[in-house]
C-alpha positions as CSV (number, residue, x, y, z in Angstrom):
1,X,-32.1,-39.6,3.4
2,X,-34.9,-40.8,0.4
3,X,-33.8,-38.1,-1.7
4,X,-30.3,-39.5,-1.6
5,X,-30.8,-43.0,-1.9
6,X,-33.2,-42.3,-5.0
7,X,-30.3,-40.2,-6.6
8,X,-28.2,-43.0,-5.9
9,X,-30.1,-45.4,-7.5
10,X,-30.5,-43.0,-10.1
11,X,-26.9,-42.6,-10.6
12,X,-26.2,-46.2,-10.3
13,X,-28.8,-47.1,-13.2
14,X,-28.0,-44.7,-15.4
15,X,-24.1,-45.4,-15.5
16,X,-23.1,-43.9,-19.3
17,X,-25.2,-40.5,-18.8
18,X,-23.6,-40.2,-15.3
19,X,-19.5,-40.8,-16.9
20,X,-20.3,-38.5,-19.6
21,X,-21.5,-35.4,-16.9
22,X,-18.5,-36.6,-14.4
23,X,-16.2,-36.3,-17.3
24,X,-17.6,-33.2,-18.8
25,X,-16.8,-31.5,-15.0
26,X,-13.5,-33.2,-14.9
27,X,-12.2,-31.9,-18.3
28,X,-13.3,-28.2,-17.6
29,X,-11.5,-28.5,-13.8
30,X,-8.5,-30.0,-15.8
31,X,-8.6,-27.2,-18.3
32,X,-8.8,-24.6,-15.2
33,X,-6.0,-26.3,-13.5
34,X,-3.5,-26.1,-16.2
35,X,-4.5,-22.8,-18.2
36,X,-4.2,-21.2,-14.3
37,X,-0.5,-23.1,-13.5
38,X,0.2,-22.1,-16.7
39,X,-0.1,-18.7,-16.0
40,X,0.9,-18.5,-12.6
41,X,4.2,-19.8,-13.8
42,X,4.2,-16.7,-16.1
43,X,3.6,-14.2,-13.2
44,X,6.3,-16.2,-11.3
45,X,9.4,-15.9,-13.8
46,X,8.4,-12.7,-14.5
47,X,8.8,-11.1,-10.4
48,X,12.1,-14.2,-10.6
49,X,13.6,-12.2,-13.6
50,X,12.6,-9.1,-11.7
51,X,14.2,-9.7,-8.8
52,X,17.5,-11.6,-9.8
53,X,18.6,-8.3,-12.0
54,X,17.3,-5.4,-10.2
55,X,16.0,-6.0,-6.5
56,X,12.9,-4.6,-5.1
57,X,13.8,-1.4,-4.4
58,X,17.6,0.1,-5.7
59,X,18.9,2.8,-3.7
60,X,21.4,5.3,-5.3
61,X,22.9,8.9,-4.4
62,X,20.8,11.4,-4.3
63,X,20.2,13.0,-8.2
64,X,22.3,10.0,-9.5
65,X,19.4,9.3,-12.1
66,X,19.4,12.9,-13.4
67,X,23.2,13.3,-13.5
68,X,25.2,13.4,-16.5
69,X,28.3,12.1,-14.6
70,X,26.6,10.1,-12.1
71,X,30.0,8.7,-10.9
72,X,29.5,12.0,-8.5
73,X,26.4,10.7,-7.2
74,X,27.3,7.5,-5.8
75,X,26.7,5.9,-2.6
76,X,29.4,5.3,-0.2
77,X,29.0,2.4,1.5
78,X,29.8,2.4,5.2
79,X,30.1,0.1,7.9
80,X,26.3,0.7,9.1
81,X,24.1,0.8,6.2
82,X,24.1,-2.4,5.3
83,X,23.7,-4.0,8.5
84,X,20.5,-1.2,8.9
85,X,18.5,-2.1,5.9
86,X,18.7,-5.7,6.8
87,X,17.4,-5.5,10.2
88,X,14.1,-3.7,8.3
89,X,11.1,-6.1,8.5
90,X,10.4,-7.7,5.0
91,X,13.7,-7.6,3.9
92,X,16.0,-10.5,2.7
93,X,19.1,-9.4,1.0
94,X,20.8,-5.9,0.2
95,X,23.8,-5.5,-2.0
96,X,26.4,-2.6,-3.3
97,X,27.2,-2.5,-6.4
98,X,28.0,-0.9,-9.7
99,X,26.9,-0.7,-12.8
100,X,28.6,0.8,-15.7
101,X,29.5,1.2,-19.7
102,X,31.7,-0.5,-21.1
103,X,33.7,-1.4,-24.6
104,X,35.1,-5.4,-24.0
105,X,38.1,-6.2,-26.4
106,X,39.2,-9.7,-27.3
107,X,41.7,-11.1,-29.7
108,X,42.9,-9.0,-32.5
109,X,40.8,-5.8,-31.5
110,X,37.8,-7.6,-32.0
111,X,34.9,-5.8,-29.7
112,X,31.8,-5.3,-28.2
113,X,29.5,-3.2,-26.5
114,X,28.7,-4.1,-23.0
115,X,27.3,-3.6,-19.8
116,X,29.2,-4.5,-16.9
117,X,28.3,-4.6,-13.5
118,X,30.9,-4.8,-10.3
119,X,29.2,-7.0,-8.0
120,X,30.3,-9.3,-4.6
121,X,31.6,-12.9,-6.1
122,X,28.6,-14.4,-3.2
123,X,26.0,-12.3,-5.0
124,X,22.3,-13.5,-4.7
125,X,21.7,-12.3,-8.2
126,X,21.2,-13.2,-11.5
127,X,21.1,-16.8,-10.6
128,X,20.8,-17.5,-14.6
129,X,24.4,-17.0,-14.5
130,X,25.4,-19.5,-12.2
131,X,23.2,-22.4,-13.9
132,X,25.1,-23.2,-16.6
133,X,28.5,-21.9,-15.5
134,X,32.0,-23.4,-17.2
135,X,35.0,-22.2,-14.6
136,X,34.5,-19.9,-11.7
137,X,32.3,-16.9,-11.0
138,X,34.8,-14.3,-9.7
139,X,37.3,-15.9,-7.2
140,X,40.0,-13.1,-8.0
141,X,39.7,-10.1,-8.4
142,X,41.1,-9.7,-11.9
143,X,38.7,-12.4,-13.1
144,X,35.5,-11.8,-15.8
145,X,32.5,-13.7,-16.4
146,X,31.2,-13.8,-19.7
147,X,28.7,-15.9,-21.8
148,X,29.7,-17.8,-24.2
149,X,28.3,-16.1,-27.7
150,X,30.2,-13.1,-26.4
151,X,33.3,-15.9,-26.2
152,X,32.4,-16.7,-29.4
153,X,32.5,-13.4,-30.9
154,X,35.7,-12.1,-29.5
155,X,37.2,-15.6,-30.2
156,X,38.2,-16.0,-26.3
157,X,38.0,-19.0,-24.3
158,X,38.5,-19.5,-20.3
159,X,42.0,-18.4,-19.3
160,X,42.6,-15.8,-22.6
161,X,43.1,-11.9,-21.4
162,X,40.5,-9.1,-22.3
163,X,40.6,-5.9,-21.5
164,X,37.3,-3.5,-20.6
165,X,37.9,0.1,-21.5
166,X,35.8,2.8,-19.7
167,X,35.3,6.6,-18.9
168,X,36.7,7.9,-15.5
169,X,34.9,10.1,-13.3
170,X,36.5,13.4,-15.4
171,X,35.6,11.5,-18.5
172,X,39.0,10.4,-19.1
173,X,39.0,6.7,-21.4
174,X,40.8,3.7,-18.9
175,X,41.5,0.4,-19.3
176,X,42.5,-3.1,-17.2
177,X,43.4,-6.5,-18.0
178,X,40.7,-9.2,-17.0
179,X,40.9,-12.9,-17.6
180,X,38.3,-14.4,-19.0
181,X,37.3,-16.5,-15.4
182,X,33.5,-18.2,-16.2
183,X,31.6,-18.8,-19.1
184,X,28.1,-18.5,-18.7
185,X,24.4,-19.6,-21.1
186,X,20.9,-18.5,-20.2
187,X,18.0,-18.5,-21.9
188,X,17.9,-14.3,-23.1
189,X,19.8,-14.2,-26.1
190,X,19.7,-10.3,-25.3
191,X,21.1,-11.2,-21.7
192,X,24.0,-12.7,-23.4
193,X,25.0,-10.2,-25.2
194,X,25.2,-7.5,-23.1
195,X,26.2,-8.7,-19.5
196,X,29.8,-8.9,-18.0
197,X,30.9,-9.5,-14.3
198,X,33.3,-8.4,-12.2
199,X,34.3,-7.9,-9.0
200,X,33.0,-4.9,-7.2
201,X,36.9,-4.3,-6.4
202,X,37.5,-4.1,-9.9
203,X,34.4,-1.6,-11.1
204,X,36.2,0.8,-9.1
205,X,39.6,0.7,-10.4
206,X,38.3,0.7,-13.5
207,X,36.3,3.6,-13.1
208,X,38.8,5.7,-10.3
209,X,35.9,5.6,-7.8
210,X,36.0,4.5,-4.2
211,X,31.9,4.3,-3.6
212,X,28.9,2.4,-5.8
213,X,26.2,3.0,-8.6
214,X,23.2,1.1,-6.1
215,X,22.4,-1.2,-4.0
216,X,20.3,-3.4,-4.3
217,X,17.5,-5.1,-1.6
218,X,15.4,-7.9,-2.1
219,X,12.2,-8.0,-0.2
220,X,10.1,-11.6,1.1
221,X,7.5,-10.1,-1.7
222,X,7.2,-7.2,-4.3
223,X,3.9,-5.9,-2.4
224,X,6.4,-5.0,0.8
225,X,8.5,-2.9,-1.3
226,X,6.8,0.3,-0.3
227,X,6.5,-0.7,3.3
228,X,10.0,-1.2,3.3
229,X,11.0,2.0,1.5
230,X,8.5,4.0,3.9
231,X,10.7,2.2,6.9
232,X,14.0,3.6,5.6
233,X,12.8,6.9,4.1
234,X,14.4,8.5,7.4
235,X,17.7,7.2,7.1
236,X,17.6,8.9,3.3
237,X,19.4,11.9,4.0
238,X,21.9,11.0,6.5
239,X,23.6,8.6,3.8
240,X,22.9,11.0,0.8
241,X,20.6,9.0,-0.5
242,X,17.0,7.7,-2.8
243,X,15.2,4.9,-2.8
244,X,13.3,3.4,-5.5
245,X,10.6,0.8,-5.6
246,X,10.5,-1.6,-8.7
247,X,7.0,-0.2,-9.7
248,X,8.6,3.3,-9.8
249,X,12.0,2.0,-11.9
250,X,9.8,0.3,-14.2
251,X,6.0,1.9,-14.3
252,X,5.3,0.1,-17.4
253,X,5.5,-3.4,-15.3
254,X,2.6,-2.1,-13.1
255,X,0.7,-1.4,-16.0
256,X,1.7,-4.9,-17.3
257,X,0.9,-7.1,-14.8
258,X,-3.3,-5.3,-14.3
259,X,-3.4,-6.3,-17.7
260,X,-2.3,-9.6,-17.3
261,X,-4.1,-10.1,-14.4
262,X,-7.5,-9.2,-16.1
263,X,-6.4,-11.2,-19.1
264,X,-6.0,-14.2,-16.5
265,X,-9.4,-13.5,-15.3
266,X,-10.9,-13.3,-18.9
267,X,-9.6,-16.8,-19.6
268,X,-10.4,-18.5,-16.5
269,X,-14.0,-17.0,-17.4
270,X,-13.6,-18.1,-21.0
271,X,-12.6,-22.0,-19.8
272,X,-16.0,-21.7,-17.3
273,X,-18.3,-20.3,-19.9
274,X,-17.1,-23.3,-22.6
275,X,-16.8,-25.8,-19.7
276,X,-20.3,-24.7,-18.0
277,X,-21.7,-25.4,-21.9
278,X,-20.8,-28.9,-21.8
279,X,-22.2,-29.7,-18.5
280,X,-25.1,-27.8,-18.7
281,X,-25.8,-29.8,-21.6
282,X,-24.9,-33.3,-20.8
283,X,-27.2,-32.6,-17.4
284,X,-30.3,-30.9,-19.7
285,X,-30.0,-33.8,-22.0
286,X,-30.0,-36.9,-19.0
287,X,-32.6,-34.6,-17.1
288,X,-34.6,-34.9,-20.5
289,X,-34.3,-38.5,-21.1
290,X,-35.8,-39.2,-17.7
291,X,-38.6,-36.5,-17.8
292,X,-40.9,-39.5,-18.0
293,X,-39.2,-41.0,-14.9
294,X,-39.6,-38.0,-13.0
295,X,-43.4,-37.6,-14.0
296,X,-43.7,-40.8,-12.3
297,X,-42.4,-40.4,-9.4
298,X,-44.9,-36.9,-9.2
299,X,-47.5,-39.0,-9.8
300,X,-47.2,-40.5,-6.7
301,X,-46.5,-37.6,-4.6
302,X,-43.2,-36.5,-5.1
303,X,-43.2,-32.5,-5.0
304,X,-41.1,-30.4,-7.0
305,X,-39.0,-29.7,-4.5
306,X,-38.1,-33.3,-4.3
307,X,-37.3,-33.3,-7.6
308,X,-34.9,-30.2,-7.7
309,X,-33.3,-32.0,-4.4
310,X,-33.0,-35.5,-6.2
311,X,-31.3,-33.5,-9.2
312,X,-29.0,-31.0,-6.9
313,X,-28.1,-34.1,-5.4
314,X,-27.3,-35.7,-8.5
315,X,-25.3,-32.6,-9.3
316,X,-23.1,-32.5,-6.3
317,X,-22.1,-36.4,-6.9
318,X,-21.5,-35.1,-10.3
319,X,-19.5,-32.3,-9.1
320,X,-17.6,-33.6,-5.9
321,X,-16.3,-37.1,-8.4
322,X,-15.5,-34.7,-11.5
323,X,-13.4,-32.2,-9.6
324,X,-11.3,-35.1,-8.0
325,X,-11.0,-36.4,-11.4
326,X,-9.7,-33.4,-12.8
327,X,-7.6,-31.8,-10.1
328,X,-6.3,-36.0,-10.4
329,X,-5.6,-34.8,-14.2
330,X,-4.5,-30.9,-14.3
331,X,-2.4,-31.0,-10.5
332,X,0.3,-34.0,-12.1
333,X,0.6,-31.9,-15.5
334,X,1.5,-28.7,-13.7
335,X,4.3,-30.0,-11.8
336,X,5.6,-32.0,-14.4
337,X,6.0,-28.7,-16.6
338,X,6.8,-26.7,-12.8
339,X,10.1,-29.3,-13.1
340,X,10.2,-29.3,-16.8
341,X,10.3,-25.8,-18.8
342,X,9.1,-25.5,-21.8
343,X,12.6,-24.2,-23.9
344,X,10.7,-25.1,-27.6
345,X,9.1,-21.8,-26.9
346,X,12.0,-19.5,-26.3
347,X,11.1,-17.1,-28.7
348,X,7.7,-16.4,-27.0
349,X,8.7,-17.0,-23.5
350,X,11.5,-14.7,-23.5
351,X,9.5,-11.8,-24.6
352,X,7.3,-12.6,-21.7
353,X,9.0,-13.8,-19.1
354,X,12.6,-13.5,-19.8
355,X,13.4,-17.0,-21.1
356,X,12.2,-20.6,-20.8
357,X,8.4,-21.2,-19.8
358,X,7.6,-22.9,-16.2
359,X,4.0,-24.1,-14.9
360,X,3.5,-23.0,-11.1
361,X,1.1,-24.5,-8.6
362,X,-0.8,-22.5,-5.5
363,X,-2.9,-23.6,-3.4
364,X,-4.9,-21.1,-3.8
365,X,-5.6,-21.7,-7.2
366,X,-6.2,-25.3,-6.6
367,X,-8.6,-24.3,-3.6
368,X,-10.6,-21.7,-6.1
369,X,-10.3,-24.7,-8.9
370,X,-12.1,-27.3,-6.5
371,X,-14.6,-24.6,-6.1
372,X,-15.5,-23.8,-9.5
373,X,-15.8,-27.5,-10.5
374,X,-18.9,-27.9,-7.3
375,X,-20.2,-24.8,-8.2
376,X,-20.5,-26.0,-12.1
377,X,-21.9,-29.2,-11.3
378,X,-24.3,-27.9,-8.9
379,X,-25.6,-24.8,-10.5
380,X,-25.8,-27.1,-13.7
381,X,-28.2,-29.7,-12.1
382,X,-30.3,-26.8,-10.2
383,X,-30.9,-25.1,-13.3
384,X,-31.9,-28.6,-15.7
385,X,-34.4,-29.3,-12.0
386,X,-35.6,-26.1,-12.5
387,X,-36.0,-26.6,-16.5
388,X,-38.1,-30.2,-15.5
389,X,-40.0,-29.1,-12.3
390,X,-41.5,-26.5,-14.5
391,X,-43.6,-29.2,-16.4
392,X,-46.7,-30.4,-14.9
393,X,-47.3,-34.2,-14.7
394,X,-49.2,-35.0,-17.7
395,X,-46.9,-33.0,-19.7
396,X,-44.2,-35.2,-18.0
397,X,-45.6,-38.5,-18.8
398,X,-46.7,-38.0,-22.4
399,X,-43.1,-36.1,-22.7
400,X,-41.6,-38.0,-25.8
């Protein structure tokens, strides 16, 4: 109880020196706060993007990825599988549908490549789509979605007829009549110019088949993918089946995200080493300015283990006020930017994360933030108390 009424005191009296430490811990918590929302926003949009366009795991015929006609391969969809993958633990959603090749013609023979997919017009995916729709998304079945530089460059608007040409299952070229239904904006410029939606209804006419290309299931989170794929691996063969995970469709991702999660670590480390400087400093330099003080006080029998208490102490006022401070600072600037993306850099952000950059919070991050700003303060004061206790009394009190 002396100990902490002398650092008290000593807190109280020297009221500039204890601001400057409190803000030097506040600014690095801050800084941890907002470069670690800032990057758990990243890893966020990037399983978001993941999962509105492909699913967790896509399941297709059996050899459908090796085929040269994979219109062969595909899946036909009966009454029970749906229902079964449902009822697997982890998952949330599983769709049918089909994804094919396409040439889309607008006025005066003006075209473009696309990709189209044949999807349900209640789809859980690609979200993007839906954001910024002009019109409907699909309510008949001869309707198409498109964006609106595609519009643009066919010189279309809502209501004009297109036509999508394709290849038939005996590669024979076939056409239908679509009207153009939605227009649609997202923030992939490479997005836009390459998606069209249909119905699933009208994939198949167009491509004279009766079954789908995939489907689709979204799990509560990428780590159950495999769980869930293990679950269903029985069922494989009775509907002619594969599964694949989203790891296995796209290895690079895997290799992706261990590098950004030990470039994550490296920064976080990076923001501690520079933030650790400044406190480590601002202690050294108040513990040095009272080095006469605490001479005194062993003069008259304080031990050196006092002093390293009165100075830890010190420290954990230091570091309990500084992280409040700066989880007060850092936790209102990550949700603002968490309800505010950043679209000024869309250039950047789309390469990373597939279009405008969001700030995410966890509570895990603010729990291991809270801890690194004790942890600096404390280990900070510990070592300046060991720095001081080292020097015997009459070096103290002639200290200048």
């Amino acid at each position: 109880m002396m100990f902490l009424k002398m650092a008290a005191l000593s807190l109280l009296r020297h009221k500039r020196r204890t601001v400057l430490i409190v803000a030097a811990v506040a600014i690095a918590v801050a800084a941890l706060q907002v470069l670690g929302g800032m990057l758990e926003g990243m890893r966020v949009r990037f399983f978001a993007s993941l999962t509105e366009e492909t699913g967790h795991l896509q399941m297709t015929g059996k050899g459908y990825r090796e085929s040269l006609n994979p219109y062969d391969l595909s899946i036909l969809v009966s009454p029970d599988i749906m229902p079964a993958l449902e009822r697997k633990a982890g998952v949330v959603r599983a769709e049918a549908m089909i994804r094919f090749g396409a040439v889309l013609i607008g006025s005066e023979g003006r075209h473009v490549m696309v990709e189209g997919v044949g999807l349900d017009p209640g789809t859980g995916f690609y979200p993007r789509v839906r954001e910024d729709l002009e019109g409907r998304f699909l309510s008949r079945k001869t309707g198409v979605v498109i964006s609106r530089r595609m519009a643009r460059l066919l010189w279309v608007g809502r209501g004009d007829e297109v036509f999508l040409l394709s290849e038939g299952p005996l590669g024979e070229p076939y056409y239908l009549a679509f009207v153009v239904e939605g227009l649609f904006s997202t923030d992939s410029t490479s997005f836009d110019e390459r998606m069209v939606f249909v119905s699933r209804e009208a994939a198949q006419e167009l491509l004279g088949i009766s079954e789908v290309t995939e489907i689709r299931v979204v799990c509560d989170s990428p780590e159950h993918a495999d769980a869930v794929k293990a679950e269903i691996a029985p069922l494989l063969e009775q509907w002619g089946a594969e599964v694949w995970t989203w790891k296995e469709l796209q290895g690079s991702l895997v290799v992706f995200i261990t590098l950004f999660d030990i470039f994550v670590l490296f920064m976080n480390l990076t923001v501690l080493v520079v933030g650790a400087s400044l406190v480590v400093n601002a202690v050294l330099m108040n513990a040095f300015d009272r080095i006469r003080e605490f001479g005194t006080l062993r003069a008259i029998g304080l031990t050196r283990r006092g002093l390293v208490g009165i100075i830890a102490l010190e420290g954990l006022f230091y570091g309990i006020t500084g992280t409040f401070l700066g989880m007060g600072v850092g936790v209102p600037v990550v949700l603002y930017f968490a309800a505010h993306p950043i679209s000024s850099m869309e250039g950047l952000s789309e390469v990373l994360v597939g279009g405008s950059y969001t700030f995410a919070l966890t509570a895990q991050n603010a729990a291991l933030d809270m801890a690194s700003g004790l942890l600096l303060a404390v280990l900070s004061a510990l070592y300046a108390a060991g720095v001081v206790a080292r020097k015997g009394v009459y070096e103290a009190l002639t200290h200048v």
